[in-house]
C-alpha positions in Angstrom: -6.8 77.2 49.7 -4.4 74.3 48.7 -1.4 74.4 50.7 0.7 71.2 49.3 0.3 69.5 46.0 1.4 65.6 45.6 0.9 62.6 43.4 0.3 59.2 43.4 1.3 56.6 41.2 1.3 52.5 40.7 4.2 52.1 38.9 2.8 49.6 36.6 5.0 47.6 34.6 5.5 45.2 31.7 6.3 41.7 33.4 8.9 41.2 30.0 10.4 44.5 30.7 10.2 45.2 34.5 13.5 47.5 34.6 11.5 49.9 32.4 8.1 50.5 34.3 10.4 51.4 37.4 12.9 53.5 35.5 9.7 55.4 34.5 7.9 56.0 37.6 11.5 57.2 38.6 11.6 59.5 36.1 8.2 60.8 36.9 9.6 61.7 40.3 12.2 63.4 38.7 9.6 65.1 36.9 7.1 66.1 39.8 10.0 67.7 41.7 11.7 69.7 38.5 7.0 70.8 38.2 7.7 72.1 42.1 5.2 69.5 43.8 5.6 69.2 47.7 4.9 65.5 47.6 5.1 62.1 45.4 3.2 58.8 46.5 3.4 55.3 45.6 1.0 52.5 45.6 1.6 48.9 47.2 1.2 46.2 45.0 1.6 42.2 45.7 1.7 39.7 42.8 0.4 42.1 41.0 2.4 44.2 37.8 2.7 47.2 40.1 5.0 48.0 42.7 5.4 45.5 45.3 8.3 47.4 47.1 7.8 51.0 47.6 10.3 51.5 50.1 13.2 50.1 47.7 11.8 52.3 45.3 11.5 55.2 47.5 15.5 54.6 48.6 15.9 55.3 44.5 14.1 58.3 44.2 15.6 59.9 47.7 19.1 59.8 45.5 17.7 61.2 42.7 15.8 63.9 44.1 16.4 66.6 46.8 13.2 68.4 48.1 10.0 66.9 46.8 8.3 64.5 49.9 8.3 61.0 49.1 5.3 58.8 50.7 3.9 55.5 50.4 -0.3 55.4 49.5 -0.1 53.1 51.3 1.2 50.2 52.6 -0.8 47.0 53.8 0.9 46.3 57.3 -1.2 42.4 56.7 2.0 41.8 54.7 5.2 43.0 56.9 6.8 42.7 60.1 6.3 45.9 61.5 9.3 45.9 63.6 11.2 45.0 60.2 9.2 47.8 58.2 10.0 50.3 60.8 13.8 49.4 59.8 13.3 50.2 56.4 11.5 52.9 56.9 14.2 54.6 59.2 17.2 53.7 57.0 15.1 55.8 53.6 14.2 58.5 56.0 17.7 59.1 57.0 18.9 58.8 53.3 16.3 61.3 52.0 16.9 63.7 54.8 14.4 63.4 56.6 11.3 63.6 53.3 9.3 60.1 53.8 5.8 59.8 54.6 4.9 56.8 55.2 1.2 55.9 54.8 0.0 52.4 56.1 -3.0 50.5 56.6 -4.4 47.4 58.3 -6.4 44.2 57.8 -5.9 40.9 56.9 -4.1 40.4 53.2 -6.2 41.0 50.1 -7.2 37.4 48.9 -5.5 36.4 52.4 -7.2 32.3 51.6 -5.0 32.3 48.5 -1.9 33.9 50.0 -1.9 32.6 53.5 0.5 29.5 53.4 2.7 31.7 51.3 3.4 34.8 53.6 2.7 32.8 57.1 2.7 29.0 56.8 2.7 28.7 60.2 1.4 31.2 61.7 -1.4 32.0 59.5 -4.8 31.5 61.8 -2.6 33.4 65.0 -1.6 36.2 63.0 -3.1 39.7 64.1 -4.3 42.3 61.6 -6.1 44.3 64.1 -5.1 47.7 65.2 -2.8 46.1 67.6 -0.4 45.2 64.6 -0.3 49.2 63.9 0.8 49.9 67.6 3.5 47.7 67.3 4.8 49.4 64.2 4.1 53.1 65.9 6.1 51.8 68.5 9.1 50.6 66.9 9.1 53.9 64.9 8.7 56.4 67.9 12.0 54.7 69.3 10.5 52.6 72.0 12.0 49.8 73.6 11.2 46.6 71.6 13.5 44.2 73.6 14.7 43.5 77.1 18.4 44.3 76.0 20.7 46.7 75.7 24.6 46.7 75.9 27.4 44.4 74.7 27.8 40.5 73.9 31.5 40.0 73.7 32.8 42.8 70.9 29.2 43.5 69.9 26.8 46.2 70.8 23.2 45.6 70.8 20.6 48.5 71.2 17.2 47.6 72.6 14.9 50.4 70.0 15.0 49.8 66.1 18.5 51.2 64.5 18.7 53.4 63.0 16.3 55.7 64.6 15.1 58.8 62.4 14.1 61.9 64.6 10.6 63.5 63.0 9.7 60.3 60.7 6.7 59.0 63.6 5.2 62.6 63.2 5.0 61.9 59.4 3.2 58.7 59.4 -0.1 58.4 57.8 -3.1 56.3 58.5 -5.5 55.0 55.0 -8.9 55.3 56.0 -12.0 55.1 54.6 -14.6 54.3 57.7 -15.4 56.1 60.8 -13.8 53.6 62.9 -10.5 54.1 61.1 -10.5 57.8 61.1 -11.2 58.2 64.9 -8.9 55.6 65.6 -5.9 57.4 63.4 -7.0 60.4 65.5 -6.4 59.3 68.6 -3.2 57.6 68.1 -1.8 60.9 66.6 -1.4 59.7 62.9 -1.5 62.1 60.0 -5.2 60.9 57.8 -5.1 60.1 53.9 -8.4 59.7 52.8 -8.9 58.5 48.9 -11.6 58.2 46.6 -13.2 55.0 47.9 -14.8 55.4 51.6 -17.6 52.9 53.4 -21.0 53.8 53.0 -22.1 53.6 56.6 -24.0 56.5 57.3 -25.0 57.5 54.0 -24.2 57.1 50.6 -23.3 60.0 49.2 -19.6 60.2 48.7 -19.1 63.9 49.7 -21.0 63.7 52.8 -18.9 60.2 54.1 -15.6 61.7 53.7 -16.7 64.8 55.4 -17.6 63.0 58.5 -14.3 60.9 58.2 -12.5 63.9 57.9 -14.0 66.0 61.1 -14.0 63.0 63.0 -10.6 62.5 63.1 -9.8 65.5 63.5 -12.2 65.7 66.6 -10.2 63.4 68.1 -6.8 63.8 67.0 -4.6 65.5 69.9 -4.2 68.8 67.2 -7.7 68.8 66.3 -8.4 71.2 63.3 -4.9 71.6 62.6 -4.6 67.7 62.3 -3.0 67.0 59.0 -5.3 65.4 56.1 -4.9 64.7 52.9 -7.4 63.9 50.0 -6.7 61.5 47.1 -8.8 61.9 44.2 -8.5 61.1 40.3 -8.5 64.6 37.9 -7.4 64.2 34.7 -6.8 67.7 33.6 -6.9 67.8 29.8 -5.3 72.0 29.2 -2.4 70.8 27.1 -3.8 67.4 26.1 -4.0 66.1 22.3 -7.3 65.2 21.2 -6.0 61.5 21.3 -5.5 61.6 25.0 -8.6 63.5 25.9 -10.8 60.3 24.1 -8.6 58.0 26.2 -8.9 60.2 29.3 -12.6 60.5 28.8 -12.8 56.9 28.2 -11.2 55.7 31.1 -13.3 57.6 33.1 -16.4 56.7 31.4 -16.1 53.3 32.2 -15.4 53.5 35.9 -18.1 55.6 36.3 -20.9 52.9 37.0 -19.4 52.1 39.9 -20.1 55.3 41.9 -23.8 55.0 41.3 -24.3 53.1 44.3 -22.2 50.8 47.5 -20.2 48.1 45.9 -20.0 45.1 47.6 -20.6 43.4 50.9 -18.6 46.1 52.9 -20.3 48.5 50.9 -17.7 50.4 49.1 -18.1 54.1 47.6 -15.8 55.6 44.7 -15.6 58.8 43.6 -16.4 59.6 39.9 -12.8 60.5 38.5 -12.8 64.3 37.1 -11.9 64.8 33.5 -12.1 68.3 32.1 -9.6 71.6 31.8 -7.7 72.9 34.9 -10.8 76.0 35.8 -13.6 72.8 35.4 -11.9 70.4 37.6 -11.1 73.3 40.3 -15.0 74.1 40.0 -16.1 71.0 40.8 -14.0 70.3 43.7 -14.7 73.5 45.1 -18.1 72.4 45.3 -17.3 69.4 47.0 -17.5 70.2 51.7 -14.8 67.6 52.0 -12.3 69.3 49.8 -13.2 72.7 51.1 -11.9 71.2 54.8 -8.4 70.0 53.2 -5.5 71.9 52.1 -3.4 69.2 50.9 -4.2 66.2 48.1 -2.5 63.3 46.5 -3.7 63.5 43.6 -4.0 59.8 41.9 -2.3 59.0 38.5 -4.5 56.3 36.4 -3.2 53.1 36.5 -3.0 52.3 32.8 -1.7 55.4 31.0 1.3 55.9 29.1 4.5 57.8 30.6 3.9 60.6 27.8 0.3 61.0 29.4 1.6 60.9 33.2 4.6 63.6 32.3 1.2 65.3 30.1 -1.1 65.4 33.2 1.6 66.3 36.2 2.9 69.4 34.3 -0.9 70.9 33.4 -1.2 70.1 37.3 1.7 72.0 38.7 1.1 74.6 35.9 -2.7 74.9 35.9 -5.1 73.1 38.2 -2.4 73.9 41.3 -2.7 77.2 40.9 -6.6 77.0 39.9 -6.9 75.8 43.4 -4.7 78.6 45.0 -1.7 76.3 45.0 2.0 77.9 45.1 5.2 76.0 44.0 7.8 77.3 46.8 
């Protein structure tokens, strides 16, 4: 039974009117509380007409909002300072009460040969985008010592753990996974798992049956075991209260990005999930046939990234009205 319902959104904008495509995915906040979701999520996007600063947004929304959870889906630690993040992170945290989840992953930059000299010009062939860089950041959240010093030069006071420090936010951090490697690896370090609609084919290729095994292995090795936190990021477009305009688009959307689930994409070999169009009692069907939903009580549900902000406020509130409660889901 689905336990919390969230969203997740790019935020894409006009590059003439950039003001506007933020206002909007504020509003949509706004929105998805008012509907009763638990959570709202926001892509990471560089050079790109999406968000490229979450956590700025994020420090927005925690002023405009008062319950809803507000998490990040995620963020590429290839780009940041993880000692700096963790700041940024702490300061939101503290300013939302205590409501940000911030999910993270790891790797070297996408297109890192065309970005390299602009984000590290001199340190770009020693930079580390191993695991190691996500330790650092777990420890500078978690309030561990990240310098020798502590006490006062002259009049000021220096502290030797990232200030400020929020209490609870290293228990709400989330690792993006979509191998076996990662999901063990976000197990055993105690993360909380979000696991989307694209997963590596290694041991098979059929979506369902990856994600399963990413999901009970990291819970096999995650300090709560079945009671470790997951949750599942698909795209459903339900269509209850849409025109017939927006179904054609909806369907059409989905159409097109459906030859790409066929079969592993790519050199890492790369699966997608077919995006779910359909009422609120079709899309519940079909997950519920699905093992790796079955093991999951929370989602993230993932906006399209073209749509208009009539069709996002269109498709949140037949969510929270419909598929939620399709899926056993209870605004509280």
């Amino acid at each position: 039974m689905l336990r919390k319902l969230g969203f997740l959104t790019i935020g894409l904008f006009d590059e003439a009117d950039p003001r506007r495509g933020h206002e909007s995915t504020l509003e949509i906040i706004e929105l998805g509380e008012r509907l009763g979701f638990d959570s709202a999520w926001l892509r990471h996007r560089h050079l790109q007409f999406g968000i490229s600063s979450p956590v700025a947004v994020l420090a927005a929304a925690s002023q405009r909002t008062s319950r809803i959870e507000l998490g990040t889906a995620v963020t590429p630690l290839g780009w940041e300072n993880p000692l700096r993040l963790a700041e940024d992170l702490a300061t939101v945290d503290l300013l939302s009460g205590g409501r940000l989840n911030p999910g993270i992953s790891v790797g070297p930059p996408m297109n890192y040969e065309r970005v390299r000299d602009a984000i590290y010009p001199d340190t770009a062939d020693a930079e580390d985008f191993s695991f190691t860089r996500v330790e650092r950041f777990l420890s500078a959240v978690r309030g561990e010592p990240q310098t020798s010093f502590a006490g006062f030069e002259g009049f000021e006071q220096f502290s030797d753990r990232v200030q400020p420090h929020a209490p609870g936010l290293a228990s709400r951090l989330w690792y993006g996974g979509g191998s076996l490697r990662s999901a063990r690896w976000a197990g055993e370090h105690g993360m909380n798992f979000l696991t989307s609609s694209v997963v590596k084919a290694e041991e098979s290729e059929d979506f369902d049956r990856i994600q399963l095994s990413h999901i009970r292995t990291f819970r096999a090795h995650h300090p709560d075991g079945d009671g470790a936190r997951v949750s599942q990021g698909l795209v459903v477009i339900p269509t209850d209260n849409a025109t017939p305009a927006q179904v054609a688009k909806y369907r059409e959307y989905a159409e097109k990005r459906t030859p790409r689930t066929a079969q592993p994409q790519g050199p890492a070999r790369m699966m997608f999930a077919p995006d779910i169009v359909g009422s609120s009692a079709e899309i519940a069907e079909r997950l519920n046939e699905r093992a790796a939903f079955r093991e999951i009580d929370e989602v993230a549900f993932a906006l399209p990234f073209t749509f208009e902000h009539d069709d996002y406020e269109q498709i949140l509130t037949d969510m929270a009205g419909h598929l939620g409660p399709a899926l056993g889901w209870r605004a509280t």
